[in-house]
N, C-alpha and C positions, 0 to 999 in steps of 0.2 A: 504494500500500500504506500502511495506517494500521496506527502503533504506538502501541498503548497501555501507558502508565508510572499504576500504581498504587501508590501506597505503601502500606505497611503501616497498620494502627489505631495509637493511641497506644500504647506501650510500656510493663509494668510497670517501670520503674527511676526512680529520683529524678529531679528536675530535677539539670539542668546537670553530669551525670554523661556520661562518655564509654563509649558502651555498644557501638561499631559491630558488632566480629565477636561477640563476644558475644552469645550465644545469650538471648534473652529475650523472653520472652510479651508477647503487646499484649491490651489490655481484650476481654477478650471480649463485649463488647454493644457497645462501638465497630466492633469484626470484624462482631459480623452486622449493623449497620447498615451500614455499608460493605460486604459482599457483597449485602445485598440493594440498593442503590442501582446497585453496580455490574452486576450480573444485570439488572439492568430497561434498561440503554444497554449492553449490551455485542450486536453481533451475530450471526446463528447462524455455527459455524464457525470462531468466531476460535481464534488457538491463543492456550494459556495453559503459559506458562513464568513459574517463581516461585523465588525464592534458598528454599535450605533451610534459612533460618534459621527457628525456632518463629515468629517475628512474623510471617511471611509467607505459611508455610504453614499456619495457622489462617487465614488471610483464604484461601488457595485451598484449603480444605479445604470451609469453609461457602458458598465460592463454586460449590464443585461439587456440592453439597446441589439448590443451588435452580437450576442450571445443569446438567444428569446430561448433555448433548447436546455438551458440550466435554469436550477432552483435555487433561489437566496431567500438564505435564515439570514436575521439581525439577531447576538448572539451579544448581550451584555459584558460576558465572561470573556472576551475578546478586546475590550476598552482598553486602553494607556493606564498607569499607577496614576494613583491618587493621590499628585503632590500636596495637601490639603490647602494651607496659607501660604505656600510660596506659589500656586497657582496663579497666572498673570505677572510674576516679579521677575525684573530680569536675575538671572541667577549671583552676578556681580553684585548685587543689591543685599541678598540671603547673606546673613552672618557667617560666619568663618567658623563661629564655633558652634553654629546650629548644622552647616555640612558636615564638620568632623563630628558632632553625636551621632548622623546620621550613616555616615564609614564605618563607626566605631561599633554599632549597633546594628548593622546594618538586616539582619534576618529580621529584630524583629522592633527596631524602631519607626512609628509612624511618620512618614515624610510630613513635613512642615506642620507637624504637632495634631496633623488632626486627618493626615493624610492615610492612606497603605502603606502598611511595612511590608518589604520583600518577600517576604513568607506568607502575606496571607496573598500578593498577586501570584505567586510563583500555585498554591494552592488553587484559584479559582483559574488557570488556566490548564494545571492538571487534570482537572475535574472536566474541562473541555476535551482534552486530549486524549482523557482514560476513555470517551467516548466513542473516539475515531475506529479500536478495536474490532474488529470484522467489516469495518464498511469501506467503500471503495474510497476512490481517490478524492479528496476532499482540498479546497482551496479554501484561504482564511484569508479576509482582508482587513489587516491589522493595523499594529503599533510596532516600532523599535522593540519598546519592553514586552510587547507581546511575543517577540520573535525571539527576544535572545531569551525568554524563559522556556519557551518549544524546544530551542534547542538544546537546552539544558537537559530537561525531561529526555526527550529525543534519547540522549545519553544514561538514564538512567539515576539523573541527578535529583532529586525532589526539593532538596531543602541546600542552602549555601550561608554561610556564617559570616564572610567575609567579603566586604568590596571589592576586596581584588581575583573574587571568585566570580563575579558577575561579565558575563562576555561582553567584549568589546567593541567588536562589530556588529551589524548589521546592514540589511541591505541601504539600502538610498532611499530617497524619497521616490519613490512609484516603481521601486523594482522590486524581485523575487526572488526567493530561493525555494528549493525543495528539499526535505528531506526523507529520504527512505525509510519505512517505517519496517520494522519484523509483524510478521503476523504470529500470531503466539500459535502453537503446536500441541 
């Protein structure tokens, strides 16, 4: 079974703003360039599940334009972390020493005091993923944090203690990756 991880297009919001749960629009000519790239490799059948944020659901909105032969879920457990109060601040702005409680802490301290801690996102997207289990090929149109916590999982990781255990990449704004998934036996 093959899981595809899509992120959303570029984002309307400034640089170096912290926008996770934050509902906000992505370029619309980024979106349909990224639906139509992704329409052309996607194959017939996959399922599409997409967070309901505005970013995500204009990429599966124009995806199902030029795709009418696939089904889209909107799937909550697919959203960005919930930076709580630092949500809209540029990150420059956030304390020095409210980031390092957050490093320091990081499995299970609440982003910006009132936000998700890493453990309970890494959680509510397991719970999506323990889901994918016998079913065919399924496409997600996500977040950043959504993707590097799959592919955590992916590996067998559930739970991470430390900031510098959290992956580094991810794809771009409006591209993909797949990961191959085992079918249990």
């Amino acid at each position: 079974m093959k899981l595809w991880l899509a992120r959303h297009a570029t984002p309307l919001v400034d640089a170096g703003i912290c926008y996770g749960r934050r509902d906000v629009a992505a370029d619309a000519a980024a979106t349909a360039e990224c639906a139509q790239a992704l329409a052309q490799w996607l194959p017939a059948g996959i399922r599409v599940s997409h967070s309901p944020l505005s970013r995500c659901a204009q990429l599966a909105q124009a995806l199902s334009e030029l795709r009418p032969d696939l089904a889209f879920t909107s799937d909550p457990r697919l959203q960005e972390m919930d930076f709580g109060a630092w949500e809209g601040r540029a990150w420059q702005d956030i304390a020095p020493a409210e980031l390092q409680a957050w490093t320091d802490g990081f499995a299970g301290y609440a982003a910006g005091g009132s936000g998700e801690s890493t453990s309970q996102v890494m959680a509510r997207v397991a719970a999506a993923f323990d889901e994918l289990q016998g079913r065919p090929d399924t496409l997600w149109i996500t977040h950043a944090g959504v993707i590097r916590a799959a592919e955590l999982i992916a590996r067998g990781v559930r739970q991470i203690s430390q900031a510098g255990d959290w992956p580094r990449n991810a794809p771009a704004y409006g591209q993909w990756c797949t990961l191959e998934l085992k079918t249990p036996s």
